[in-house]
Residue, then its C-alpha position, 0 to 999 in steps of 0.5 A: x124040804x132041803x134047799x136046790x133042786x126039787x123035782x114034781x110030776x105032772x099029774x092028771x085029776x086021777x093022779x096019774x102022771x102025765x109027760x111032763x117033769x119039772x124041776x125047780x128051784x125050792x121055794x120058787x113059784x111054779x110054772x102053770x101045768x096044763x089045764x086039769x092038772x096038778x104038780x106033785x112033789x117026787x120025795x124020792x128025788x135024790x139029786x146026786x143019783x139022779x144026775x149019776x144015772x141021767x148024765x143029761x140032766x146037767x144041762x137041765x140042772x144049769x137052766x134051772x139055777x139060771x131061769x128058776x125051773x125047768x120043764x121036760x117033756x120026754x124025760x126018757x131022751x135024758x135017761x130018766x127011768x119013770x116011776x109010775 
């Protein structure tokens, strides 16, 4: 895993992607989900694409180089498309 940003879905016990993404700096501790779920790492994640297609994502990207991570819970407000 290259250093910086990382991406991870929230994911219920099935696997299924729950509301929440977080993004975070790699090797940091993560946050808690919520109780019953899981972080799973996204290894398509492609920071620069990401940022191109989702313009928003700049003022969560400076929180997380700031605070460590970051948690969004309506990824579409920042243009992020969801990939089931």
């Amino acid at each position: 895993m290259s250093a910086g940003i990382v991406k991870y879905y929230e994911t219920d016990g099935y696997g299924g992607k729950l509301d929440r993404v977080l993004f975070a700096l790699s090797g940091n501790e993560l946050p808690n989900p919520i109780e019953g779920a899981d972080w799973r790492l996204d290894p398509t994640f492609d920071r620069g694409t990401e940022i191109l297609n989702a313009p928003g994502l700049k003022k969560v990207f400076e929180r997380v180089l700031r605070n460590g991570f970051e948690i969004v819970t309506n990824a579409g407000e920042l243009g992020l498309k969801a990939k089931k």
